[in-house]
C-alpha positions as CSV (number, residue, x, y, z in Angstrom):
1,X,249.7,215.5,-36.1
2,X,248.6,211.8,-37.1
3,X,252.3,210.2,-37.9
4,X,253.3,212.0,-34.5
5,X,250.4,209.6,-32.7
6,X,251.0,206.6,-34.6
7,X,254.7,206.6,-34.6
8,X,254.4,205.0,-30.8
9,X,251.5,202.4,-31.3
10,X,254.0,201.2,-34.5
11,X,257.1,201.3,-32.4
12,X,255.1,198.9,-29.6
13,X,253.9,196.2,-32.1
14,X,257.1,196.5,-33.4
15,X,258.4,195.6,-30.0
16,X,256.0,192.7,-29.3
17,X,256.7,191.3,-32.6
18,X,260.6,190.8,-31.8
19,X,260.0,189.8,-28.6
20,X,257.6,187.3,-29.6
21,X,260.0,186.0,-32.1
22,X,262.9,185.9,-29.2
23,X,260.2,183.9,-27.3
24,X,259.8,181.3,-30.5
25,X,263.5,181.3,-31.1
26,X,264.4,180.5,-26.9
27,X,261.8,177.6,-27.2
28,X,263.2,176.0,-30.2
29,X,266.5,176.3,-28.8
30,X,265.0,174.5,-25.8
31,X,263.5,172.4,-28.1
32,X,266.6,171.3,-30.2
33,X,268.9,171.1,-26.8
34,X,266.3,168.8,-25.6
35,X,266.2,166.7,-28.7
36,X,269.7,166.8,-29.1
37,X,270.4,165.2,-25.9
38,X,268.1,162.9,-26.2
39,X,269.4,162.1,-29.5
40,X,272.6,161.5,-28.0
41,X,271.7,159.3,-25.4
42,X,270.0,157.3,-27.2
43,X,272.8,157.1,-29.8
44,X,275.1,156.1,-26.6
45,X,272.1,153.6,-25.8
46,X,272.9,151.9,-29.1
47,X,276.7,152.1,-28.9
48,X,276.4,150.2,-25.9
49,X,274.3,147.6,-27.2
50,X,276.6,147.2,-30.2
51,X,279.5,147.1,-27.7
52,X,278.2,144.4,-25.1
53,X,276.8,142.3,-28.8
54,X,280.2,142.6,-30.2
55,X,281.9,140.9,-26.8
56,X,279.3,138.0,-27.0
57,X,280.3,137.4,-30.5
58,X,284.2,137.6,-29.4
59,X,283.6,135.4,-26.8
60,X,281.5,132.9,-28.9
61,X,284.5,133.1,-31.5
62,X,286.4,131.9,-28.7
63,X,284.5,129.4,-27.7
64,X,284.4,127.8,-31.6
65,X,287.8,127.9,-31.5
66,X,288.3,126.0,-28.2
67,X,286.3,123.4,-30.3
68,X,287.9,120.1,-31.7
69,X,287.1,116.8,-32.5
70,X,288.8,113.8,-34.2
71,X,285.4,113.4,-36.9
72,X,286.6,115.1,-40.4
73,X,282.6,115.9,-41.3
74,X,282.8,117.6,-38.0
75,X,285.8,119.6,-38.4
76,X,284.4,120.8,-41.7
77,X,281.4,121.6,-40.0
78,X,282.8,123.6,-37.0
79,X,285.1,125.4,-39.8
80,X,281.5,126.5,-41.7
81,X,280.5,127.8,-38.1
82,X,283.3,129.4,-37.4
83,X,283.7,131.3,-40.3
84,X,280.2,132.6,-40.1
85,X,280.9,133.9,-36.7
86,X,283.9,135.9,-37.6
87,X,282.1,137.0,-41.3
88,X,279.1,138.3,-38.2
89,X,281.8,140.2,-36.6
90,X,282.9,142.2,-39.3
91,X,279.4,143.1,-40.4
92,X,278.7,144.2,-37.0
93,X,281.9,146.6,-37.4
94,X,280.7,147.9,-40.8
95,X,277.4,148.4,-39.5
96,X,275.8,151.8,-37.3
97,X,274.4,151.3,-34.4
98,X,271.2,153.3,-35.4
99,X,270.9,150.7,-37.7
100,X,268.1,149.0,-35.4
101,X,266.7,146.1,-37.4
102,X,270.6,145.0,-38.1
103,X,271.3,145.0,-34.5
104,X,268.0,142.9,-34.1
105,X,269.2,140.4,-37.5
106,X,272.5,140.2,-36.0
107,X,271.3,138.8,-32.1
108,X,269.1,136.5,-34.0
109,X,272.1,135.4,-35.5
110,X,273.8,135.0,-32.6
111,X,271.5,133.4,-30.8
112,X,271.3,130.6,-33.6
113,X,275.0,130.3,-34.1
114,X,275.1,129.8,-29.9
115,X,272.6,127.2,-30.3
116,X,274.8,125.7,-33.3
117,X,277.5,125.9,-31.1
118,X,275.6,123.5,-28.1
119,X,274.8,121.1,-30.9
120,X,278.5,120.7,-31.3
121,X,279.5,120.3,-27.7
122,X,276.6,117.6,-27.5
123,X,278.0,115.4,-30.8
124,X,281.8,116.1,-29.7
125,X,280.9,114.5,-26.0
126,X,279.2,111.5,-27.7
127,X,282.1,111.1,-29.6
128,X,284.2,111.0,-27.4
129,X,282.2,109.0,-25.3
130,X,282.4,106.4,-28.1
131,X,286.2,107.3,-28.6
132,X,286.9,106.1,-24.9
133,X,285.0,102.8,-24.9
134,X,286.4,101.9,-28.5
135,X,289.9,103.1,-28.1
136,X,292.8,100.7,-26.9
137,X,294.4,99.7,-29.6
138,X,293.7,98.7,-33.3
139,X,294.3,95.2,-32.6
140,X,291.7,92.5,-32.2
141,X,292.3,91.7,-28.8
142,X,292.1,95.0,-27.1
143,X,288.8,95.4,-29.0
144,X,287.4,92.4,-27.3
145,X,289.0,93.4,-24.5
146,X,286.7,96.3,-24.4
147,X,283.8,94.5,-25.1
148,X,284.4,92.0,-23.0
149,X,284.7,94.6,-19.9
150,X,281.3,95.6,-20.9
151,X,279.7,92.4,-21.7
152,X,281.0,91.3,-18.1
153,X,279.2,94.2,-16.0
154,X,276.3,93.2,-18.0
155,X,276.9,89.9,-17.3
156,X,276.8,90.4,-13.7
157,X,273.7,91.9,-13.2
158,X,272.3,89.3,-15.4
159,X,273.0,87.2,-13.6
160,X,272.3,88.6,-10.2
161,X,268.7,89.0,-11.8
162,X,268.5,85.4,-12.9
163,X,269.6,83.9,-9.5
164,X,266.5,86.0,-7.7
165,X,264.4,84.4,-10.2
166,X,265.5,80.7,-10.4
167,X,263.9,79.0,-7.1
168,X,267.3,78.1,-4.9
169,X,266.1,75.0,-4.2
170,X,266.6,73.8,-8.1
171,X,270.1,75.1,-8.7
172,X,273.5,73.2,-8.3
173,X,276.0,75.5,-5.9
174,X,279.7,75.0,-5.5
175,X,282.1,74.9,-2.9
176,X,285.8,75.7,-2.2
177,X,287.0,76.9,-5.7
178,X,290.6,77.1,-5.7
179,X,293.1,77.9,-8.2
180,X,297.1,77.3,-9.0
181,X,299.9,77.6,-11.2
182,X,301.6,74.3,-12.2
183,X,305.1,74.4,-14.1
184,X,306.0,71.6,-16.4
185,X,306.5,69.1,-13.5
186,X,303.2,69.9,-12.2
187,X,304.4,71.2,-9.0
188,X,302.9,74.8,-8.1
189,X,304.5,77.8,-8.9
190,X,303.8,81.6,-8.6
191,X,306.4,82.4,-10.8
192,X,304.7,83.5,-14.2
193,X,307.9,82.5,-16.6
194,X,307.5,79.0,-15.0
195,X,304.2,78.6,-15.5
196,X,303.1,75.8,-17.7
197,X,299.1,75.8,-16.9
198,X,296.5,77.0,-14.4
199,X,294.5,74.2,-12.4
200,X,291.6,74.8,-10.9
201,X,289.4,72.6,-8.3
202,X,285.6,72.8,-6.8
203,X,283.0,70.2,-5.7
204,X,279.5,70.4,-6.7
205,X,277.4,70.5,-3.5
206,X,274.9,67.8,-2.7
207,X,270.9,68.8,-3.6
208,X,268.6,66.2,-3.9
209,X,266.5,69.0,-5.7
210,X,269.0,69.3,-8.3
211,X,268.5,67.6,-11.6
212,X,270.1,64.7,-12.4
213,X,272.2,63.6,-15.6
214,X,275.4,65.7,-17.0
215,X,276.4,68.9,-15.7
216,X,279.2,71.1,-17.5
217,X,281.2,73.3,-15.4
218,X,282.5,76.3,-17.5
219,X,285.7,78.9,-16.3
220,X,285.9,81.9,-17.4
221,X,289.7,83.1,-16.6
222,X,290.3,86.7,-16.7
223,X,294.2,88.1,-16.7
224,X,295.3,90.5,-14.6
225,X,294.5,93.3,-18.1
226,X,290.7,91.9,-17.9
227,X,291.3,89.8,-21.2
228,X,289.8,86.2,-21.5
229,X,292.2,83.6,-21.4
230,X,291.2,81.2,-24.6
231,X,292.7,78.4,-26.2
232,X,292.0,76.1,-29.2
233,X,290.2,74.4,-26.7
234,X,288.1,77.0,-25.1
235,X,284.3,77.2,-26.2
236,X,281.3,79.1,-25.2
237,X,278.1,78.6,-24.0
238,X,274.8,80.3,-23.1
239,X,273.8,81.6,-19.5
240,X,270.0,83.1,-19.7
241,X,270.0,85.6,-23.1
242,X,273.7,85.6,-23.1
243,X,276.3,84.0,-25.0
244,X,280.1,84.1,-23.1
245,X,283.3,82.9,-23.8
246,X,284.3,80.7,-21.9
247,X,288.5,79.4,-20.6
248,X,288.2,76.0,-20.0
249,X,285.1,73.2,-19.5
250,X,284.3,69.6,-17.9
251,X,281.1,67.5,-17.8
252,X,280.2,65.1,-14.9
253,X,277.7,63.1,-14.1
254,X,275.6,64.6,-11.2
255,X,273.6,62.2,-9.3
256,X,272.4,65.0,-6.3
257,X,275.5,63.7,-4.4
258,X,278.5,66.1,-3.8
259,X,281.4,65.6,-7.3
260,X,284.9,66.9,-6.6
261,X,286.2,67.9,-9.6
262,X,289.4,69.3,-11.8
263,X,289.6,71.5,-14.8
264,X,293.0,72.5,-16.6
265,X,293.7,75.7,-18.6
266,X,296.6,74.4,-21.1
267,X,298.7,75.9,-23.7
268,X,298.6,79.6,-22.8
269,X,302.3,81.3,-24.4
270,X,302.3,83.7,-22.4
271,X,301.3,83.9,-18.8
272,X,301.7,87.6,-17.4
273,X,302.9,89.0,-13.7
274,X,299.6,90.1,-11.7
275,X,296.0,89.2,-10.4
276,X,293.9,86.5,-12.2
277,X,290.3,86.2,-11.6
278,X,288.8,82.5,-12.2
279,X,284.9,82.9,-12.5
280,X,283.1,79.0,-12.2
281,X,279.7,78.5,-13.9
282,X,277.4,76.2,-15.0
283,X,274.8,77.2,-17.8
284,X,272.5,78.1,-15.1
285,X,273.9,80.1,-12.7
286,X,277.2,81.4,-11.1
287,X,279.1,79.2,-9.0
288,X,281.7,81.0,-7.8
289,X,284.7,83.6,-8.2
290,X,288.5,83.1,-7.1
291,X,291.5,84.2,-7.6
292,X,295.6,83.7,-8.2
293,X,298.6,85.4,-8.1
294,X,301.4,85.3,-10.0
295,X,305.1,87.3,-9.1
């Protein structure tokens, strides 16, 4: 009569038993599905992270490679670089993307090799910089070509600076600077295979402010390349901190009262077709600028 009673009340624990285990299982199986996708996005997460780190390292490996420059040290510099950035790449292939502190070594990395990279661009555009003010030719006389070009834009605001500060009244002017080519008959000529030497004329204005006593006019002849005509002849002297070359020179004797005067530029080989500029100066300031022709 007793196992007839508590067959039921056995059967119903029985029964709340599996259903509470049904009720664990369904929740852990909620549970894992829930994990699992979260799992998996965050794995995609990472993929992507690897994927858009691995373009910036192709497109830095590009932009090495679109690097060049005529310094050797340089080059062997920028081959160092660039082999670092493609030794980066294939650790970033060999490497999981659930690997977190990689992914975080490897955009340090990149962030210093990118910063190497600017370094580069910075020396490579001085260089050239330098390359383009040095380069004409190995030559002597395109390298003072060069630095003639520059000395003569310093030159001129020089001496722009010194005329503001010299009072006007003290300083000798010019007038009517003219220039030709004479052939050997001294007879003018524009034709450049005739030319034998280049006369120039000016007169020293009067200024009874002026000093008296000698006065040396100085040319400074430019051909039509921007080179410095010179002779055996030519000399140099100093305006303000300055010291220029200078064509051609004459002294006379200024007395305040206006001096016509002549200055020759001889034995010159070569005279070339083109534009010269004749520049006139005393060692204190600019007189004047002309120039001449030649077919």
């Amino acid at each position: 009569m007793e196992n007839t009673e508590n067959k039921p009340t056995l059967e119903a624990k029985a029964k709340k038993v599996m259903y509470a285990l049904i009720g664990v299982v369904v929740v852990l199986a909620i549970v894992l599905t829930y994990t699992l996708i979260q799992n998996n996005s965050i794995v995609n997460s990472l993929e992507g992270e690897k994927a858009e780190l691995t373009i910036q390292l192709l497109d830095l490996q590009q932009e090495y490679d679109g690097l060049s420059s005529d310094n050797a040290a340089l080059n062997a510099q920028l081959d160092t670089s660039r082999a670092e950035v493609a030794a980066l790449i294939e650790r970033l292939k060999k490497t999981e993307a659930t690997n977190r502190s990689k992914m975080r070594q490897y955009e340090k990395e990149l962030g210093t090799l990118r910063s190497i990279m600017r370094n580069y661009i910075v020396q490579i555009d001085s260089l050239n910089t330098l390359n383009h003010k040095l380069t004409a030719d190995a030559a002597a006389a395109r390298k003072e070509a060069a630095e003639a070009r520059r000395a003569n834009k310093e030159l001129s605001r020089k001496v722009d600076n010194l005329s503001d500060r010299v009072a006007a009244g003290s300083i000798i002017k010019a007038r009517g600077l003219h220039a030709e080519a004479v052939n050997k008959s001294d007879k003018p000529t524009k034709r450049s295979s005739r030319v034998k030497r280049l006369v120039t004329t000016l007169s020293l204005v009067e200024n009874e402010l002026a000093p008296r006593g000698p006065v040396r006019v100085y040319l400074r002849i430019k051909d039509p390349q921007g080179l410095v005509l010179t002779n055996a002849s030519s000399t140099s002297f100093q305006l303000g901190e300055d010291m220029i070359i200078a064509s051609a020179s004459r002294e006379v004797d200024y007395e305040g009262k206006e001096v016509e005067m002549t200055i020759y530029l001889n034995d010159i080989s070569v005279f070339s077709k083109g534009t010269y500029t004749i520049e006139a100066f005393t060692e204190k300031a600019a007189l004047g600028e002309t120039t001449l022709t030649l077919k």
